[in-house]
C-alpha positions as CSV (number, residue, x, y, z in Angstrom):
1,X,-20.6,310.4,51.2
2,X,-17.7,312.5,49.8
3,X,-15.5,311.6,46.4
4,X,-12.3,311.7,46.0
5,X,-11.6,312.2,42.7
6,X,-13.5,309.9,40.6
7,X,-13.4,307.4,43.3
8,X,-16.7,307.2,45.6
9,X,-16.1,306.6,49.5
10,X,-17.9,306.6,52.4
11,X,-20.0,304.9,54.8
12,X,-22.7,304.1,52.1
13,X,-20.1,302.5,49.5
14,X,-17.0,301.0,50.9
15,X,-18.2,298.7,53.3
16,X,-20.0,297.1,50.5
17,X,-17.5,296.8,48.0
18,X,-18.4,293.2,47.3
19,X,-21.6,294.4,45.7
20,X,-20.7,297.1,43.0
21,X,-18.4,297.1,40.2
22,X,-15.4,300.2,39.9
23,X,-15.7,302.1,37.0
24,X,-13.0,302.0,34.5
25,X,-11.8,305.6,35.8
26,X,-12.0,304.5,39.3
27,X,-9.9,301.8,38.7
28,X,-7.5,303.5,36.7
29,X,-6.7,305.5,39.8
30,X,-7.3,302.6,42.7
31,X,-3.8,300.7,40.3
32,X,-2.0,304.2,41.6
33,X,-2.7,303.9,44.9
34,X,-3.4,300.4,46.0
35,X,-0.7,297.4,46.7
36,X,-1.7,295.7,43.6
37,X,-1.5,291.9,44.1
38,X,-1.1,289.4,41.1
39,X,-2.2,285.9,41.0
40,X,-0.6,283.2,39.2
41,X,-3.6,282.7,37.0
42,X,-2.5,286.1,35.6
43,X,1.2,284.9,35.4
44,X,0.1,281.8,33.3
45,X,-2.5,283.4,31.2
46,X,1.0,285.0,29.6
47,X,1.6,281.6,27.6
48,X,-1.9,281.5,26.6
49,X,-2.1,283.7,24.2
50,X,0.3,285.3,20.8
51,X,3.7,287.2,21.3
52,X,1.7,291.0,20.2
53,X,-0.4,290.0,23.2
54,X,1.7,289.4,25.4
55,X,4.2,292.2,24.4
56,X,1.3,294.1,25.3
57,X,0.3,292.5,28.4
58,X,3.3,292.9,30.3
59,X,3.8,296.7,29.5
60,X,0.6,297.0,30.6
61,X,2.0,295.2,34.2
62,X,5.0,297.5,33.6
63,X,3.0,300.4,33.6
64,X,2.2,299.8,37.7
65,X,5.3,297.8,38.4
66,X,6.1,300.5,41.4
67,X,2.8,299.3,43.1
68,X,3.0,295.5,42.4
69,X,3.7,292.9,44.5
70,X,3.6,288.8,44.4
71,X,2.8,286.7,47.5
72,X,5.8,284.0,47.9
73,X,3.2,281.4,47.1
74,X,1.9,282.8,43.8
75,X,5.4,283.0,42.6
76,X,5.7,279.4,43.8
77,X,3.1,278.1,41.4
78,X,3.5,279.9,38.8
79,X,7.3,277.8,38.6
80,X,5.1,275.0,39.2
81,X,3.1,274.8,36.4
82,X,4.4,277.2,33.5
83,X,5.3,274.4,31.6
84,X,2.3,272.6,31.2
85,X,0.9,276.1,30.6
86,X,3.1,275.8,27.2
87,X,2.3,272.6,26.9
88,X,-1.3,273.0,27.1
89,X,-1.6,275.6,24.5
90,X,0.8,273.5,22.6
91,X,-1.7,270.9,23.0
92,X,-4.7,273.0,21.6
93,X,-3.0,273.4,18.2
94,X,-3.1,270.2,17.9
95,X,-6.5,268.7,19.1
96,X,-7.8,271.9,17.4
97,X,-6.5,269.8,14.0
98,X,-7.5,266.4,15.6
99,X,-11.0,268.0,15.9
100,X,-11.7,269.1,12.6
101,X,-10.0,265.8,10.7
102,X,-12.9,264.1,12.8
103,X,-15.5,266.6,11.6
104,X,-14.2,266.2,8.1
105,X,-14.4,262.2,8.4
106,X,-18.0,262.6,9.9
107,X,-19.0,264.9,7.0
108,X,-17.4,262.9,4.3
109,X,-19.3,259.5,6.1
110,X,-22.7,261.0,5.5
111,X,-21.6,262.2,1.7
112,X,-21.0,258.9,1.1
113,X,-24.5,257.3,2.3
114,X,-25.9,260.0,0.4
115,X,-24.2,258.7,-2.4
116,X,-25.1,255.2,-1.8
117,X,-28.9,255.9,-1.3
118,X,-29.0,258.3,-4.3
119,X,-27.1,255.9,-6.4
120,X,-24.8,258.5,-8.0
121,X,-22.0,257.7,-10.0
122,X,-18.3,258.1,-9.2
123,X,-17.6,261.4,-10.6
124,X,-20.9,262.9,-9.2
125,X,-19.8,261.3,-5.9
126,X,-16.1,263.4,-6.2
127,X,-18.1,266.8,-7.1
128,X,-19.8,267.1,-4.0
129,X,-17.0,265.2,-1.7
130,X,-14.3,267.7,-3.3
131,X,-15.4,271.0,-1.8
132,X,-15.9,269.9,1.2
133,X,-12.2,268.0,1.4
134,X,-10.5,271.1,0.2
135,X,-12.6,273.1,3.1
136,X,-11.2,271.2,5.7
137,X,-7.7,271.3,4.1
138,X,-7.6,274.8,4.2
139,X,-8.4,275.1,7.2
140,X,-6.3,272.7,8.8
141,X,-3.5,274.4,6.9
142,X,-4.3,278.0,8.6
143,X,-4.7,276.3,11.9
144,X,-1.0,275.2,11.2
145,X,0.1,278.4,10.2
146,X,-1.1,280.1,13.1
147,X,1.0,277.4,15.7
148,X,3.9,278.5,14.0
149,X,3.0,282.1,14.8
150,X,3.2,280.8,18.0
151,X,6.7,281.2,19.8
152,X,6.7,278.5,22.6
153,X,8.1,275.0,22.4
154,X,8.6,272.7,25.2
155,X,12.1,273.0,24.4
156,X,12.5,276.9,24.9
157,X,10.4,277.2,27.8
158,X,12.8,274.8,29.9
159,X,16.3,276.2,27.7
160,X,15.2,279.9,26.7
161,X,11.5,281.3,28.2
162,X,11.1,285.1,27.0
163,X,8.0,285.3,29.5
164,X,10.1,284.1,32.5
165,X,13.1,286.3,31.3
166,X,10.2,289.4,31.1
167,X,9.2,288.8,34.6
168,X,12.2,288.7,36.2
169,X,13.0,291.5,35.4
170,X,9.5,292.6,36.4
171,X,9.3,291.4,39.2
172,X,12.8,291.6,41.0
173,X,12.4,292.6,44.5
174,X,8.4,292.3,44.4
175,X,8.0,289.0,45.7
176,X,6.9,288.2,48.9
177,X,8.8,286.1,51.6
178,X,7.3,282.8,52.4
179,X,5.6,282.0,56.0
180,X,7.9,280.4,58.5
181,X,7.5,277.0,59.2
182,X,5.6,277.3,62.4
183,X,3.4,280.0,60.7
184,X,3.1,277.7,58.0
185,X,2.2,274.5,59.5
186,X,-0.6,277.1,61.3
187,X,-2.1,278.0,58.2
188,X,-1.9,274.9,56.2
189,X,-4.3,273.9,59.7
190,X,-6.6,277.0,58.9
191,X,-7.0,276.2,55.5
192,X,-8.1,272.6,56.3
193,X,-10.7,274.4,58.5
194,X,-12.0,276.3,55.9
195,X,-12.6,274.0,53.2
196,X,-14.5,272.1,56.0
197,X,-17.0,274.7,56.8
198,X,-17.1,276.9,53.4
199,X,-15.3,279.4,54.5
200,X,-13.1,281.9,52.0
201,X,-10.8,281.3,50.4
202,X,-9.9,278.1,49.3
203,X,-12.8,276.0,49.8
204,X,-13.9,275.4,46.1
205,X,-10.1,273.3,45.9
206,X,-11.6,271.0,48.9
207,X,-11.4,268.0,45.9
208,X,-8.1,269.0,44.6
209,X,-5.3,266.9,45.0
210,X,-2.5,268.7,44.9
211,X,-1.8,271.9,46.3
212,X,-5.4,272.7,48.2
213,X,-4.1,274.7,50.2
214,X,-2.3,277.4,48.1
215,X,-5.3,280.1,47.5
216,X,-5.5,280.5,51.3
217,X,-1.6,280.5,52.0
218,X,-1.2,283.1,49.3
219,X,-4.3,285.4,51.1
220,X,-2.5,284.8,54.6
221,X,0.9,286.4,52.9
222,X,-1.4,289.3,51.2
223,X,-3.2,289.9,54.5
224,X,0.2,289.8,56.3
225,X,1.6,292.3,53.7
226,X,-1.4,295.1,53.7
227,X,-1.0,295.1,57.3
228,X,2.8,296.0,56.5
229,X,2.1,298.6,54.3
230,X,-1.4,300.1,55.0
231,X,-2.5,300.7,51.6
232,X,-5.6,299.5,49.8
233,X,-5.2,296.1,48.1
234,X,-6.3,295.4,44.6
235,X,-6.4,292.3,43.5
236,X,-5.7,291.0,39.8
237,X,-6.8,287.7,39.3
238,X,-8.9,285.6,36.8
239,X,-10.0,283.1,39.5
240,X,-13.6,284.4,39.8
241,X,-14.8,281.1,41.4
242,X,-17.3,281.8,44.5
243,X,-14.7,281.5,47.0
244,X,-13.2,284.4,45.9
245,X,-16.2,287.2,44.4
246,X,-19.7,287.9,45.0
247,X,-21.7,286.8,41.9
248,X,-24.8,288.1,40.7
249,X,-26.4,286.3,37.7
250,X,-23.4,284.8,37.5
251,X,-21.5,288.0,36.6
252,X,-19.1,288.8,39.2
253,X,-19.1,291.8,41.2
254,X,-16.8,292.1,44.2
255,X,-14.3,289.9,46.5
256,X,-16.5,288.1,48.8
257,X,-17.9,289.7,51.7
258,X,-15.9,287.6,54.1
259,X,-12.7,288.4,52.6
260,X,-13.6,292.5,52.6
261,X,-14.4,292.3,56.5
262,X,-10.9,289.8,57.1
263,X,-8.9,292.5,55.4
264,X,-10.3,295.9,57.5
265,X,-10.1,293.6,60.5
266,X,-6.7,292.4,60.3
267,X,-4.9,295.6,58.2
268,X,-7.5,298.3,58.4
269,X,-7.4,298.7,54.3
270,X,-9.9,298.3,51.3
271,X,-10.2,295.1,48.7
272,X,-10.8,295.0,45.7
273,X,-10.6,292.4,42.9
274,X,-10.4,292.2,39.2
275,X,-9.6,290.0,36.2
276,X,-7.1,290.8,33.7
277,X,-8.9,291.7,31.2
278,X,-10.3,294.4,33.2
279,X,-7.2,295.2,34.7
280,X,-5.6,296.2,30.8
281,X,-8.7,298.0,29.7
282,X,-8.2,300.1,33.0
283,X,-4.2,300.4,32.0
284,X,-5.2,301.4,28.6
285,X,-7.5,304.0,30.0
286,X,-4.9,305.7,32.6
287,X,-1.6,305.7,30.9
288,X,0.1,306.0,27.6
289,X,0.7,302.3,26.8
290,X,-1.4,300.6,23.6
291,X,-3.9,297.6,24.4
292,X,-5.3,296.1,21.0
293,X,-8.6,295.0,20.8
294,X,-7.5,291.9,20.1
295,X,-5.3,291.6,23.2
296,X,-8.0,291.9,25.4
297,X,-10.3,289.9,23.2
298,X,-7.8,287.0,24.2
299,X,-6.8,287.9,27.5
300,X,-11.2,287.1,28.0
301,X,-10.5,283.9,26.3
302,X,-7.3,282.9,28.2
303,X,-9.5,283.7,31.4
304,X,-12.2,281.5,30.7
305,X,-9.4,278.6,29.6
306,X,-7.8,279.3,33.1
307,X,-11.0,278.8,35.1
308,X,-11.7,276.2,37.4
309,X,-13.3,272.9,35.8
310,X,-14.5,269.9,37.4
311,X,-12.1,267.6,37.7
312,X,-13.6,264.1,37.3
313,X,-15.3,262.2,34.9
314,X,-17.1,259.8,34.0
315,X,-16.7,257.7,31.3
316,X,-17.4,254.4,30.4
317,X,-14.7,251.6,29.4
318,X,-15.4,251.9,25.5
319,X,-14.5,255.3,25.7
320,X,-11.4,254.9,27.5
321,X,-10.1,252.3,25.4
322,X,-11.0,254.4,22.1
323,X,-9.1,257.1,23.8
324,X,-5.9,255.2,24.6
325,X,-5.8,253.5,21.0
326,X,-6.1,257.0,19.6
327,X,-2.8,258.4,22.0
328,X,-1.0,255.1,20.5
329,X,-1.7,255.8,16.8
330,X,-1.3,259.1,17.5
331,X,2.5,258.4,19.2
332,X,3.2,256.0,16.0
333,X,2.3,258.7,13.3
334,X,4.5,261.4,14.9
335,X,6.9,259.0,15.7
336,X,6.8,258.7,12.0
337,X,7.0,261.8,11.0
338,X,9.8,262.6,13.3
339,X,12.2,259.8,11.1
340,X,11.1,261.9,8.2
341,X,12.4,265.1,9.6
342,X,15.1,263.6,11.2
343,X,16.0,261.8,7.7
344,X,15.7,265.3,5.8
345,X,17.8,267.2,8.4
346,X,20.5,264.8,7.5
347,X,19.9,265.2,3.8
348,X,19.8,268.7,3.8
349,X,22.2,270.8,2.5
350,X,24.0,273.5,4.9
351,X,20.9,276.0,4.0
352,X,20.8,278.0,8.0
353,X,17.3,279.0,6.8
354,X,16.3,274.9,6.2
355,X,17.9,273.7,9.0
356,X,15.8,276.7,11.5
357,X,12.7,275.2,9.8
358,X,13.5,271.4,10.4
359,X,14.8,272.1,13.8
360,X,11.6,273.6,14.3
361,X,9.7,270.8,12.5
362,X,11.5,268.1,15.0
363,X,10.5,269.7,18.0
364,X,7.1,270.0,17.4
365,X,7.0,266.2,16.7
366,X,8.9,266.1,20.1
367,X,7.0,267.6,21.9
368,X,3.8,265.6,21.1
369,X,4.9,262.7,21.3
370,X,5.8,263.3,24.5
371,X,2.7,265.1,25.6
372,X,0.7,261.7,24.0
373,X,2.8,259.2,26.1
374,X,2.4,261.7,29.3
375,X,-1.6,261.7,28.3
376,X,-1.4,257.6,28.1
377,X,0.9,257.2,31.7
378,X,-2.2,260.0,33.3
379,X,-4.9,258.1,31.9
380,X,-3.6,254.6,33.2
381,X,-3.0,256.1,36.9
382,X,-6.3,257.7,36.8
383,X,-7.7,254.6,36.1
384,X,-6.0,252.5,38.2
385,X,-7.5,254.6,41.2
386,X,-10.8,255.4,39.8
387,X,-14.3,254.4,41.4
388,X,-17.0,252.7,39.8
389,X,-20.8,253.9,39.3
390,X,-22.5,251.4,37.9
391,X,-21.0,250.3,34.4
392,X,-18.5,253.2,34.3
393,X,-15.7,254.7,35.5
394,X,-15.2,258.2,38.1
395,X,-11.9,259.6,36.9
396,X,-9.6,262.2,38.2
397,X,-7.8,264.2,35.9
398,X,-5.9,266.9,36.5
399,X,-4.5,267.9,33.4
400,X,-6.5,270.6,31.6
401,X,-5.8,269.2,27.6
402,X,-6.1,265.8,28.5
403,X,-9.6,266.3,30.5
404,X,-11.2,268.4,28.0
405,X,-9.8,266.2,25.1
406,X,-11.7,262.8,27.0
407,X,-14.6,265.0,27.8
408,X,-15.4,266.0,24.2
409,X,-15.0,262.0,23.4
410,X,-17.3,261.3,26.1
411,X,-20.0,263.7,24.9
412,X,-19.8,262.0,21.2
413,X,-19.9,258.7,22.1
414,X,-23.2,259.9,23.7
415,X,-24.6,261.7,21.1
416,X,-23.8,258.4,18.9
417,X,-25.7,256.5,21.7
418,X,-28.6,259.1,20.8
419,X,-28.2,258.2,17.4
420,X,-28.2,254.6,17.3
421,X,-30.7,253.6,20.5
């Protein structure tokens, strides 16, 4: 075994990259000399998180943007889907508020049987209710105030989006061509064949309906590209599903073993892969730019909202119909609200300062309403084509908000069930 700088190589080391971590200084100086390859859960994660964050995050890219490259078909979904990457941090504002005015109404529910069974009178029953009311207030409140800390509306990612104006400029001249249509079909053919026999990468999509082939056309245009350039690849991604590293413990190490042995065969270069998270601490590490703590604290918490999730559900009929009366009142009260603002906009005076915070105001009303009525049109189609299993429902749902929103509704209608048998 020899080193090269801080970087261990040799016979007993790099053929088993899948099965040891780099160390932050290794890494630091594998970003210098590697092809470093970005995914578009990396891309995405960018509207996942605050504007300090993401200021920091693509200085950090900045930092190796001589080394990095995009396959065609990474760039190709991150177009795809960075509006409801907006949209569904949008979306956590507000079920984040949705959330606790149910806590609140739970609490307050067994206040009041409390009250009942203890027989107190009304202003004994308003001393202990009042604490507890002007809890949740104030925290529904800061929850507000930090969505308008947020910069991204529906509205200015499709007029004015700073993240796709940053990479741009980033990325000019760093993306990768796409596979020509006979080299295409060809692939599209090998990454049927993989998902059939478990083969990576690729196969965990096997149940996904759109685009299940795009992890193994994006590793076809990498593979094609190290063989181009000869260098080692690195890999950022924050896809750690078993298709793509070796877990142990379910912490990941390495890319997968096949995927180490498919790169040396077909370009004759190392592979390496890493989230983003690790990716910044190692940027923070080997050059001059400045990573908060709290950067990386969300760039870990954007990763695990990118993840993959199961995609169906099951959920029984009373669920589903509580669900798509809530989306209705819940298109009725900001349909509401949006008159008010509408009505005050025409009211107010010529104050530039007012009319930035209404405008504001209006397109957050907007933009829910529309992300309700998109939730009620996915929920009816899912539905329509859903299977049965015994007295419930299998859904598909793609959408992240809207599965995790019917999933938390699903789990406490059971735990009412567990309540009341």
């Amino acid at each position: 075994m020899s080193h090269k700088g801080a970087v261990l190589i040799g016979s007993f080391m790099e053929p088993f990259s899948s099965h040891w971590r780099m160390a932050k200084g290794e890494l630091s100086q594998a970003l210098g000399e590697s092809l470093v390859v970005i995914d578009s859960s990396v891309l995405l994660d960018l509207y996942r998180v605050t504007p300090i964050a993401r200021k920091e995050m693509i200085a950090s890219l900045r930092a190796v943007k001589e080394n990095i490259w995009v396959p065609h078909q990474v760039a190709l979904e991150f177009h795809h889907n960075r509006v409801e990457a907006a949209r569904d941090q949008l979306a956590f504002y507000d079920e984040t508020c949705k959330s606790l005015e149910t806590a609140q109404n739970r609490a307050l529910q067994c206040l009041n049987e409390f009250t009942k069974r203890s027989a107190l009178d009304g202003n004994e029953k308003k001393r202990l209710k009042q604490p507890l009311e002007d809890a949740f207030r104030a925290a529904i409140d800061r929850v507000k105030s930090h969505q308008g800390v947020f910069d991204l509306t529906i509205s200015r990612v499709l007029n004015d989006d700073p993240v796709l104006r940053a990479l741009a400029e980033l990325l000019d001249g760093r993306v990768g061509q796409p596979l020509p249509d006979g080299d295409y079909l060809e692939a599209q053919a090998e990454a049927a064949r993989r998902r059939d026999n478990r083969i990576p990468p690729g196969y965990k999509d096997r149940a996904k309906r759109t685009n299940p082939d795009g992890d193994y056309l994006w590793w076809e245009q990498t593979l094609i590209k190290a063989a181009d350039v000869r260098k080692p690849v690195l890999i950022i991604s924050n896809d750690e599903k078993e298709d793509w590293v070796n877990k142990r413990l379910d912490f990941s190490l390495g890319p997968r073993e096949e995927l180490v042995e498919e790169i040396r065969r077909r370009a004759d270069v190392a592979l390496r892969i890493v989230n983003f998270a690790t990716f910044l601490e190692s940027v923070k590490v080997g050059t001059a730019v400045s990573v908060s703590r709290e950067t990386l604290s969300q760039a870990n918490i954007a990763r695990r909202q990118s993840e993959g999730r199961p995609r169906r559900i099951i959920v029984s009929r009373a669920v589903l119909e509580s669900f798509e009366g809530f989306a209705v009142r819940a298109i009725e009260g900001r349909e509401k609200e949006l008159s008010e603002s509408i009505a005050r906009q025409v009211k107010t005076p010529e104050d530039p300062d007012m009319k930035e915070l209404l405008d504001a105001e209006v397109a957050r009303h907007q933009d829910a309403i529309e992300m309700y009525q998109r939730w009620l049109h996915q929920l009816r189609e899912a539905v329509s084509r859903a299977s049965r299993l015994k007295d419930d429902l299998v859904i598909h749902i793609e959408d992240d908000a809207l599965r995790s929103t019917l999933l938390k509704r699903v789990y406490e209608a059971r735990e009412g069930a567990a309540d009341n048998p």
